[in-house]
C-alpha positions as CSV (number, residue, x, y, z in Angstrom):
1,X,-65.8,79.2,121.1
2,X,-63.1,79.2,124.2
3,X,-65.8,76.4,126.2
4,X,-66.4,74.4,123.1
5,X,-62.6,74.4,122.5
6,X,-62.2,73.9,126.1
7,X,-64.2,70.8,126.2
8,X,-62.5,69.4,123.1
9,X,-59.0,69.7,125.1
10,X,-60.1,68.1,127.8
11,X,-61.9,65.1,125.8
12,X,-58.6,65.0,124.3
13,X,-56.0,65.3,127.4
14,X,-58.1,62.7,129.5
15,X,-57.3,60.5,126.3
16,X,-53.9,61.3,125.7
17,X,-53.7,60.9,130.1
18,X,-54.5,57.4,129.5
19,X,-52.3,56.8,126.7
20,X,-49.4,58.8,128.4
21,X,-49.9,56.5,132.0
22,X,-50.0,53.6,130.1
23,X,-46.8,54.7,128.5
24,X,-45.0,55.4,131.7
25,X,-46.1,51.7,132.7
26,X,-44.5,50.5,129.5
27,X,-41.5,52.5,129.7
28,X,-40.9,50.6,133.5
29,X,-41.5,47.4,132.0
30,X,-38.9,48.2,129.7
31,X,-36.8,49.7,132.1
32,X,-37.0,46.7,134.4
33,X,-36.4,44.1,131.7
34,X,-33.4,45.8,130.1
35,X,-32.4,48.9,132.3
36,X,-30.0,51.3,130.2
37,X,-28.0,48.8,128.6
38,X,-26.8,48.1,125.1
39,X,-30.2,46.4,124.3
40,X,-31.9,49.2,125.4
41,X,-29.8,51.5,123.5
42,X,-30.4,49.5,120.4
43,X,-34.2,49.1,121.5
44,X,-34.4,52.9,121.4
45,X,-33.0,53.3,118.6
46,X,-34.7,50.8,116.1
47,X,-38.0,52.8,117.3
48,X,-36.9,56.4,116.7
49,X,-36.0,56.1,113.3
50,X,-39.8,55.0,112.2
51,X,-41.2,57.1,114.8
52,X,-39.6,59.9,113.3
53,X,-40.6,59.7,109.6
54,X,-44.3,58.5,111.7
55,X,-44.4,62.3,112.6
56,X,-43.9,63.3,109.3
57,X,-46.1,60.8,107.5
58,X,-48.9,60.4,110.0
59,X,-49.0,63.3,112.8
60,X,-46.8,65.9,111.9
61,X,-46.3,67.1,108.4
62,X,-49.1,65.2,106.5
63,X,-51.3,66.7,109.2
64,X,-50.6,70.2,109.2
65,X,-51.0,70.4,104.9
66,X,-54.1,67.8,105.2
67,X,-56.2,69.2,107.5
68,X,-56.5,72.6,106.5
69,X,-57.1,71.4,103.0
70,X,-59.8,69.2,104.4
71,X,-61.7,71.6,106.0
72,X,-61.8,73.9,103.1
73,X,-63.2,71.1,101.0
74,X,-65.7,69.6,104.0
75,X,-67.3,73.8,104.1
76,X,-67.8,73.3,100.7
77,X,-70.8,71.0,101.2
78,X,-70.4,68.2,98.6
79,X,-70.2,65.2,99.8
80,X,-69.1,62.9,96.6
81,X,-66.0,65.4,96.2
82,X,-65.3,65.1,100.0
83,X,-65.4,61.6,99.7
84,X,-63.2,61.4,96.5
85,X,-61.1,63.9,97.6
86,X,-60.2,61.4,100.6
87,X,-60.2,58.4,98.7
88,X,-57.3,59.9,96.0
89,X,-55.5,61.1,99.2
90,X,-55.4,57.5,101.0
91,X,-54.7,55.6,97.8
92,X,-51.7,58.4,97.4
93,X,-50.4,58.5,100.7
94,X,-50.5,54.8,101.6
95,X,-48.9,54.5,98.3
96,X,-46.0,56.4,98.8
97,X,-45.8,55.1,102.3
98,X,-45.7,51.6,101.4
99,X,-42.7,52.2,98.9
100,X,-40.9,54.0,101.7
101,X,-41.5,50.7,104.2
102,X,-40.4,48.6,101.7
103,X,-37.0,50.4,101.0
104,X,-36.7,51.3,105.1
105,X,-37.4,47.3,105.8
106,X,-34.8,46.0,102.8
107,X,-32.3,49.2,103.8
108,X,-32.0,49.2,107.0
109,X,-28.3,48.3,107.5
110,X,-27.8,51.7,105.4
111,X,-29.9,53.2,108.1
112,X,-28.6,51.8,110.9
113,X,-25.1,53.1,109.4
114,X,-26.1,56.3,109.0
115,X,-27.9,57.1,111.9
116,X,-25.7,54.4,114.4
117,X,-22.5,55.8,112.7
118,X,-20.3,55.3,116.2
119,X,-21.7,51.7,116.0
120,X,-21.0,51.0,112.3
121,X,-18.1,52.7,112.5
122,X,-17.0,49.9,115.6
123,X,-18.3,47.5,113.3
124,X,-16.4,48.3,110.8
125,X,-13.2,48.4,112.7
126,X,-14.2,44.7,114.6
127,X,-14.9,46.8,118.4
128,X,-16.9,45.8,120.7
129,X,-20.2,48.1,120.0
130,X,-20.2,46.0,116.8
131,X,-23.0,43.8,117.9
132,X,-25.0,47.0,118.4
133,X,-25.4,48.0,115.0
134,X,-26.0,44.3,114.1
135,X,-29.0,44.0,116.6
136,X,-30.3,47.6,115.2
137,X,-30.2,46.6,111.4
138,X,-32.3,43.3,112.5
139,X,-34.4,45.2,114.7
140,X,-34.9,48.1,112.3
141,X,-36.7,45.2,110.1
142,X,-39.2,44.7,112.6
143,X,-40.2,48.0,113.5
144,X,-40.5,49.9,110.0
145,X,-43.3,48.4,109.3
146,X,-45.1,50.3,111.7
147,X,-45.0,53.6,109.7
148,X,-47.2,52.5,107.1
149,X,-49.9,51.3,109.7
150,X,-49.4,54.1,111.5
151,X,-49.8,56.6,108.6
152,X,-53.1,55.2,107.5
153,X,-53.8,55.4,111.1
154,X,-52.9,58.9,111.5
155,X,-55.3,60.0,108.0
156,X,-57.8,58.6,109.5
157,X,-57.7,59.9,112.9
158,X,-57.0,63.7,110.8
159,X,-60.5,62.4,109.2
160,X,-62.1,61.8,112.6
161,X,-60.5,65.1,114.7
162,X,-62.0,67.6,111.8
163,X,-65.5,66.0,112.0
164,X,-64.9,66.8,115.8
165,X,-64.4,63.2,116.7
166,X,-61.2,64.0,118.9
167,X,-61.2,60.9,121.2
168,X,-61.2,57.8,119.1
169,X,-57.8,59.2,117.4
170,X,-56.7,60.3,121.3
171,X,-57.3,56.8,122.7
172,X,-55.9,54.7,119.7
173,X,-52.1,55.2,121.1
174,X,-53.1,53.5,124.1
175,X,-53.1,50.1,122.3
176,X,-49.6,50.5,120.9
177,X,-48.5,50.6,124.9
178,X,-50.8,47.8,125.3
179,X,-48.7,45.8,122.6
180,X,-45.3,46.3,123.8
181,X,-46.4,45.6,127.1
182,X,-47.4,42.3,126.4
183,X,-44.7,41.3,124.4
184,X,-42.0,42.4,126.6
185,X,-44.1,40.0,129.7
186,X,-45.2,37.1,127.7
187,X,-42.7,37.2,124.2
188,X,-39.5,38.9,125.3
189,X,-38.8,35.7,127.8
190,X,-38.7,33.5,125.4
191,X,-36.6,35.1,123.0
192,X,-32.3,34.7,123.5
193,X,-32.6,38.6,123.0
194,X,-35.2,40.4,124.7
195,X,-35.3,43.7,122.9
196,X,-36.5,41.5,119.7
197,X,-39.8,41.1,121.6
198,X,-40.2,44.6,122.4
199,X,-39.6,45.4,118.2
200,X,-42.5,43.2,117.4
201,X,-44.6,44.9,120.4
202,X,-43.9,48.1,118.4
203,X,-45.1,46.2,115.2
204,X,-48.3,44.6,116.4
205,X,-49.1,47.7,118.0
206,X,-49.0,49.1,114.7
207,X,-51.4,47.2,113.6
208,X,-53.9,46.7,115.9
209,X,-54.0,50.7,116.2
210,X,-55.1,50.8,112.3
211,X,-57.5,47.9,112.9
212,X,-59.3,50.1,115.6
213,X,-59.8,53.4,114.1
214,X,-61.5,51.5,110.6
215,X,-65.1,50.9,112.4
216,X,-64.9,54.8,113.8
217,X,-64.2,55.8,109.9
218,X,-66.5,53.6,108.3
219,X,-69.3,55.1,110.5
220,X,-69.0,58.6,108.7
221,X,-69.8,57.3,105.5
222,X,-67.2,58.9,104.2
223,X,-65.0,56.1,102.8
224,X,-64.1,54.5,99.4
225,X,-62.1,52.6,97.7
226,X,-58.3,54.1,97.7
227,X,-57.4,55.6,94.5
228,X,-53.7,57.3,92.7
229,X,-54.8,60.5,93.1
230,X,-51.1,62.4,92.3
231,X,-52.3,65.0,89.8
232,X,-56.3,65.9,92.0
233,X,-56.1,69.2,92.7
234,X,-56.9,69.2,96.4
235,X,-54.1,66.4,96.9
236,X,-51.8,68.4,95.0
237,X,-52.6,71.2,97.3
238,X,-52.0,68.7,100.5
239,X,-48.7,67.6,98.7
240,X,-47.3,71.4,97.8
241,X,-47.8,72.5,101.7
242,X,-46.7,69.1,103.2
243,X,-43.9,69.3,101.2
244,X,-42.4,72.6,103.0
245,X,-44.2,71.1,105.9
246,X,-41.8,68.2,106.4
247,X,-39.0,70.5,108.2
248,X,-41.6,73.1,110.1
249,X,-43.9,70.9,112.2
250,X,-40.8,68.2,112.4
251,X,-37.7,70.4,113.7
252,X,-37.7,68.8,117.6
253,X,-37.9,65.2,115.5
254,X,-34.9,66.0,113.5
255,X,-32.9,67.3,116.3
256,X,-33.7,64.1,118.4
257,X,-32.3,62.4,115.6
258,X,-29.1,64.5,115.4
259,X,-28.8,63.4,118.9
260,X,-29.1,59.8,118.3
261,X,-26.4,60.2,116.2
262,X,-24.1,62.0,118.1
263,X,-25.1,59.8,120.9
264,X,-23.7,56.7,119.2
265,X,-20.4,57.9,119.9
266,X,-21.3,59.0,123.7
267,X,-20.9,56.2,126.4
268,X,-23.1,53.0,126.1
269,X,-26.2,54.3,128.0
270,X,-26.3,57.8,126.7
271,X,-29.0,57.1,124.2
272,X,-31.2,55.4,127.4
273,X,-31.0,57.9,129.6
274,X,-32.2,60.9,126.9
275,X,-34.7,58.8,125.8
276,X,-35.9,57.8,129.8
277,X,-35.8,61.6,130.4
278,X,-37.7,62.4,127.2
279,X,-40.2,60.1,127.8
280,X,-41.4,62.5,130.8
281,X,-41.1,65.5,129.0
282,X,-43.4,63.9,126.6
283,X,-45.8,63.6,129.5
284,X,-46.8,67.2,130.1
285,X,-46.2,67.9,126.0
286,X,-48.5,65.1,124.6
287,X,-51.2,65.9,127.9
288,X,-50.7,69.7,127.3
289,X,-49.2,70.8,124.0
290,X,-50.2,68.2,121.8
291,X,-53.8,67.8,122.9
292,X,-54.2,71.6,122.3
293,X,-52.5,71.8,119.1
294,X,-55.0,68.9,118.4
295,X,-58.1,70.8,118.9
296,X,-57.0,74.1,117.4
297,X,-55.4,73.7,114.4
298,X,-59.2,72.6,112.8
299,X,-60.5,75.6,114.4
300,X,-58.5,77.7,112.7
301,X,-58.4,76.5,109.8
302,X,-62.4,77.1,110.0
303,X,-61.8,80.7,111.0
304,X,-59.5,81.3,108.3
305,X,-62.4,79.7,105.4
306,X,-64.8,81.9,106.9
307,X,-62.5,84.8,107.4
308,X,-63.2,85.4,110.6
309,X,-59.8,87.0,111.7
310,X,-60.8,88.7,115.2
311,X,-62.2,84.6,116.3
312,X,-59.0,83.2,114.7
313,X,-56.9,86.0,117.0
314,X,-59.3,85.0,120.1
315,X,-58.8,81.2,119.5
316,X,-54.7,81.4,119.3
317,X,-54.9,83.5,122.1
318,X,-56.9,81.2,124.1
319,X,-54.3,78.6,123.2
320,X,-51.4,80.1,123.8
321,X,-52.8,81.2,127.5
322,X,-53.5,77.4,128.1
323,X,-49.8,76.6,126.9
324,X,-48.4,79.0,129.4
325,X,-51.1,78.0,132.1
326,X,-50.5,74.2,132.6
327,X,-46.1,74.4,130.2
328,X,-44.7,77.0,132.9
329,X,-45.3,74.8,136.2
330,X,-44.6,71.6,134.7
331,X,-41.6,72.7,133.3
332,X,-40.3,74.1,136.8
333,X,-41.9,70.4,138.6
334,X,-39.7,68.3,136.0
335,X,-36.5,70.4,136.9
336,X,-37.3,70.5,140.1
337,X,-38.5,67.0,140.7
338,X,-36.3,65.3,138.0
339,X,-34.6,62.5,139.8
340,X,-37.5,61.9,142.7
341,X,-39.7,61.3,139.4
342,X,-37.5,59.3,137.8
343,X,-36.4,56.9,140.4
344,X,-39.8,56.2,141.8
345,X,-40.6,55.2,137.6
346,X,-38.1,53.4,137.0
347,X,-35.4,52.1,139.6
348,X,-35.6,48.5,139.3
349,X,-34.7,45.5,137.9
350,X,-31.8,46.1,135.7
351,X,-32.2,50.0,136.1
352,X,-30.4,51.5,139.1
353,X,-30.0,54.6,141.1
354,X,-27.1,55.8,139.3
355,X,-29.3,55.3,135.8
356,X,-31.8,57.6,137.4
357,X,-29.5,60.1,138.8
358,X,-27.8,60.6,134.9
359,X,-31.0,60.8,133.5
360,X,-32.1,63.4,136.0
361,X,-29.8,65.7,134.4
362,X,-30.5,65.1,130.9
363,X,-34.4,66.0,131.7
364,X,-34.1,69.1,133.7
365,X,-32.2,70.1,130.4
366,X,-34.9,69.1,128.2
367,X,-37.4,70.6,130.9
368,X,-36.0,73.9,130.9
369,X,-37.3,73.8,127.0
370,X,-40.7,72.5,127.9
371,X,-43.0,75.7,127.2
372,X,-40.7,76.8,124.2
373,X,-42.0,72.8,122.6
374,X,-45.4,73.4,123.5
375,X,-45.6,76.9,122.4
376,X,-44.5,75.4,118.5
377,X,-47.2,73.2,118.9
378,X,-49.5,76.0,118.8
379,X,-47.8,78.6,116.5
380,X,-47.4,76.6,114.4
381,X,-51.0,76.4,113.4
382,X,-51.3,80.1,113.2
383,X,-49.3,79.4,109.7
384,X,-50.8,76.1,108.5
385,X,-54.4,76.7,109.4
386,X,-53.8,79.5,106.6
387,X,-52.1,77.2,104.6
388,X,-48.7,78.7,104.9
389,X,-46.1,76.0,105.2
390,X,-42.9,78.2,104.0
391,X,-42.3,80.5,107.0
392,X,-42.8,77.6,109.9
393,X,-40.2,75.5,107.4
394,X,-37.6,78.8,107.2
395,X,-37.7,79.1,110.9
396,X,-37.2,75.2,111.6
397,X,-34.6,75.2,109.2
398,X,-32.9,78.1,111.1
399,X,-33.6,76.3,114.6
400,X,-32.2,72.9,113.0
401,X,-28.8,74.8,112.0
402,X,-28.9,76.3,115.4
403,X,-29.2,73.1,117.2
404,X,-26.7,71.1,115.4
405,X,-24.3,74.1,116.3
406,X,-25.5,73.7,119.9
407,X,-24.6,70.2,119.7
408,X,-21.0,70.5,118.6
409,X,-20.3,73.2,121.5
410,X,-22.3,71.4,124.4
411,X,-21.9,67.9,123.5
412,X,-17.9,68.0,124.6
413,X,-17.9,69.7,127.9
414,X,-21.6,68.0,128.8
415,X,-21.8,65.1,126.7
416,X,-25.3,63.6,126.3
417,X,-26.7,66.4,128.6
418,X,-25.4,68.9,126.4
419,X,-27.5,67.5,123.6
420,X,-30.3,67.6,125.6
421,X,-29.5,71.5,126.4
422,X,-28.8,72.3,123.0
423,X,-32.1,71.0,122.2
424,X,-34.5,72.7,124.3
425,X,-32.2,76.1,123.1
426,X,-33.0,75.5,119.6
427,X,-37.1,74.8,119.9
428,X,-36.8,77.9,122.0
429,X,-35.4,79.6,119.1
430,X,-38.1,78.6,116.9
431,X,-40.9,79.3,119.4
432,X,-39.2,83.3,119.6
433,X,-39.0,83.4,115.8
434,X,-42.7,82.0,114.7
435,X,-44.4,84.4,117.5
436,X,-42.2,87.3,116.0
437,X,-43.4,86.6,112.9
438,X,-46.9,86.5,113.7
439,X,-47.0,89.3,115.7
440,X,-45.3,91.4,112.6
441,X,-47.7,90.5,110.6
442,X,-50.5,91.7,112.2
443,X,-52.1,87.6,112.8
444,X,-51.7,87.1,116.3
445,X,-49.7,89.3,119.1
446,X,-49.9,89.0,123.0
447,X,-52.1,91.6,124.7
448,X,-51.7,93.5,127.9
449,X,-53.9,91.6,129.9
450,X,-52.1,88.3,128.2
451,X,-49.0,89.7,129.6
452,X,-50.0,90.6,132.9
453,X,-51.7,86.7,133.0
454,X,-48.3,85.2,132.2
455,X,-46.8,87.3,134.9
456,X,-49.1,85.8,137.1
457,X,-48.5,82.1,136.2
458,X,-44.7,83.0,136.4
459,X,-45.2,84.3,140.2
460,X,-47.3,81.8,141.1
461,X,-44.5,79.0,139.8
462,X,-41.7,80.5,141.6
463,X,-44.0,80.0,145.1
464,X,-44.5,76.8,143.9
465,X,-40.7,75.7,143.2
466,X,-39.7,77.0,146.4
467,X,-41.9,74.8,148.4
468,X,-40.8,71.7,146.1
469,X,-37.4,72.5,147.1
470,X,-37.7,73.2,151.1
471,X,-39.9,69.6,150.4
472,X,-37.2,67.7,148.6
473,X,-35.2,65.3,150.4
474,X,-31.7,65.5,149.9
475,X,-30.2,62.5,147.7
476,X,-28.8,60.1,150.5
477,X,-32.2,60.6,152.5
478,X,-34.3,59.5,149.4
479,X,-32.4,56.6,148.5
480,X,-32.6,55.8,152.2
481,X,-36.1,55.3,152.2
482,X,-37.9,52.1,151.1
483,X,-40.3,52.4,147.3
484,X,-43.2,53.1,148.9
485,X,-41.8,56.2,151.4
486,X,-40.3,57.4,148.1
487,X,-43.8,57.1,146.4
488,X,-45.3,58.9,149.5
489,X,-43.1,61.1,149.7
490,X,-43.3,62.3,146.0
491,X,-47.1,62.2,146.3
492,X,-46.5,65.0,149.3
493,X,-44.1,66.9,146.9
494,X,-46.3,67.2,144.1
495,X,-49.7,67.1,145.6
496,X,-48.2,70.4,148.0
497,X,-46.9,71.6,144.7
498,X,-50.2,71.9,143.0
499,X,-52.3,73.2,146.4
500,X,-49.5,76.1,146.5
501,X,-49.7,77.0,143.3
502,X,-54.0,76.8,143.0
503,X,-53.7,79.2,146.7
504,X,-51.2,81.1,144.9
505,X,-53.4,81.8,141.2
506,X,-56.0,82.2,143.3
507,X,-54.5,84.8,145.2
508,X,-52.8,86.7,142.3
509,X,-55.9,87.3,140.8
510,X,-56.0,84.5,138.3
511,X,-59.7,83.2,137.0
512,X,-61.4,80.7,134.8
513,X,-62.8,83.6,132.9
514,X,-58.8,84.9,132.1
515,X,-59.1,81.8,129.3
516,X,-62.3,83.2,128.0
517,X,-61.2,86.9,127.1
518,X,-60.7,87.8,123.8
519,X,-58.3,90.3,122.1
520,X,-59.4,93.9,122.1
């Protein structure tokens, strides 16, 4: 099971690569059209907020409760009440989804109020971040739309990654880059406001992401007409653990959000900079984290219909050694290499040095959390794929709590950096809480030889950072050098990164075969 879940990961981080390059290129296009600015800021903004509810209605939530329902319904063998089963759920979700649009699209002052509140609040008072909250109540029109494209999207990609179809859902995000790409070159110039461009790049992309995954579905034969399905049993099922679900699989959201908030009333570039810097934690997470969480979470939920509870053990024991594998050194490379990494991105146009230097600090923060985000992506599975929603949701709400305490300490002393620490504290947290829980309950707890293989990644890491640093130019020796000797110069700094740490696994002791071992 460890190779064919292998092989599913990779199928599925070669995907998500793509998407996660092309979202680097977009993220520089962005950068260079509007640098960290109040556009930007507003930009940012308008596209959490649906993003946000998109990982509870499409990836996050929904996903967790509808897959493991899914499954249990697919291994029943009847294919009329699989395919009724997801006709009542699309005609319910999109439903729902559509009211939400529709009060998001006509409300969006009141969001843009409640989750801009340093902005309203200068509105209110005439200042001069007034215009900000303006631009995001417009903007917010534009982009909330998206979630109910994206929802659909996301069922059926849930559809498509249980049948074992993991790379049309992996590849669809690549077309939402595509989108805002080519608005912000070809619309964004002719607009008096750039950022409006980039809001109906996030729009289109919307769209055209739905319109792609339709053939793929339709090919499975598996859909019908949408139907109200409120009261079906297996839909009320979906909507009972979703419910719950909303806070567990959603906690780092929310506390994005919380920082948005607080970062309305930071100085005009704070919310730029943690978004810049998040965008490369999202790298490793997506490539990593996400993709395995992808794979797994069917897996298990397989394991747990067929009550198979030493394979389930092996298979969240293979994940988590995967997490720790490829989350450990990338965390300590993004520290390490935060500003090289980010000026080499995104340092030009309208983005400067001094842009990359304070988002460097904000992302060795959020790096520092790294394996703690990736190791919730995979816990959390261990509950849902058993269909328990209510102990991942305690735990996030504890971790939420926790991180909106960690914002009032840090954010005064450290400002938008301190929001990024308390952060990656609180998904720690919640990482240390859903292990502890598994482990007391007898589902899933770290053997020895697990152990002694973390130890080895950990040793192996340290090696690696202390070459990265004796590599590392100082700052007015980077800066010194012209894009292309920074771009070399990272190349040498990474690509001697990863050839010290393979010499260094390798001479620790570490094999292929340390994935394949399952619990005694």
């Amino acid at each position: 099971m460890s190779v064919k879940l292998l092989k599913s990961g990779l199928i599925v981080s070669f995907m998500t690569l793509v998407s996660r390059v092309l979202g680097l290129v977009r993220d520089m296009v962005v950068a260079n059209l509007m640098g960290a600015g109040a556009a930007a800021d507003v930009f940012f903004f308008a596209n959490k907020i649906p993003n946000f509810l998109r990982r509870l209605f499409a990836e996050g939530a929904f996903a967790q409760a509808f897959v493991p329902v899914l499954s249990e319904v697919h291994a029943q063998g009847d294919q009329q009440k699989l395919k009724l089963f997801l006709a009542r759920t699309a005609g319910t979700l999109g439903t729902l989804v559509l009211v939400v649009t529709l009060f998001g699209v006509i409300g969006s002052p009141v969001l843009a109020a409640l989750f801009g509140t340093g902005w309203f609040l200068d509105y209110w008072q005439g200042g001069e971040n007034g215009a900000k909250f303006e631009l995001a109540a417009l903007m917010l029109k534009i982009t909330f739309p998206y979630l109910f494209f994206i929802t659909l999207t996301g069922l059926a990609g849930a559809i498509l990654n249980t049948l074992n179809k993991f790379a049309v859902a992996a590849f669809t995000p690549v077309l939402l880059n595509v989108c805002i790409i080519a608005c912000a070159l070809y619309l964004s110039p002719q607009l008096d406001e750039p950022a409006i461009g980039l809001a109906w790049g996030v729009f289109f992309g919307g769209v055209v992401q739905l319109a792609f995954q339709l053939p793929f579905l339709l090919r499975t034969g598996l859909v019908s007409r949408p139907k109200w399905g409120w009261q079906d049993p297996n839909v009320t099922k979906v909507r009972k653990l979703m419910i719950p679900a909303l806070f567990g699989v959603s906690v780092s959201q929310i506390n994005l959000l919380l920082d948005t908030l607080i970062a309305s009333f930071l100085v005009t570039g704070s919310i730029s900079w943690l978004y810049y810097s998040d965008r490369l934690l999202e790298f490793p997470l997506g490539l990593f984290g996400i993709a395995i969480a992808t794979v797994i979470l069917p897996t298990l939920s397989r394991n747990h219909v067929s009550a198979d509870s030493h394979q389930f053990k092996a298979n969240m024991d293979w994940a988590v050694r995967m997490v720790c594998l490829l989350g450990i050194p990338a965390a300590a490379g993004l520290i390490v290499l935060a500003e090289p990494l980010l000026s080499v991105l995104f340092v030009r146009g309208e983005f400067d040095a001094s842009d990359a230097r304070m988002a460097s600090y904000s992302l060795m923060a959020y790096g520092s959390g790294l394996l703690s985000f990736m190791l919730v992506k995979v816990l959390a599975p261990g509950f849902f794929s058993r269909q328990d929603t209510k102990t991942p949701v305690r735990y996030g709400i504890w971790a939420m709590a926790a991180n909106m305490l960690f914002n009032i300490i840090l954010a005064i002393p450290f400002g938008y950096v301190g929001l990024a620490i308390a952060t990656a504290m609180s998904a720690s947290l919640n990482a240390g809480l859903l292990y502890q829980k598994l482990h007391r309950s007898g589902v899933y707890q770290m053997e020895t030889d697990t152990l002694w293989f973390l130890l080895k990644v950990l040793s192996a890491t340290l090696g690696m950072v202390a070459l990265l640093i004796w590599l590392k130019p100082d700052v007015n020796t980077w800066y010194g050098l012209s894009v292309s000797g920074q771009i070399g110069q990272l190349v040498i700094m990474i690509g001697g990164g990863v050839v010290c740490l393979l010499v260094l696994a390798v001479l620790l002791g570490l094999r292929p075969a340390d994935l394949n071992k399952s619990p005694r």
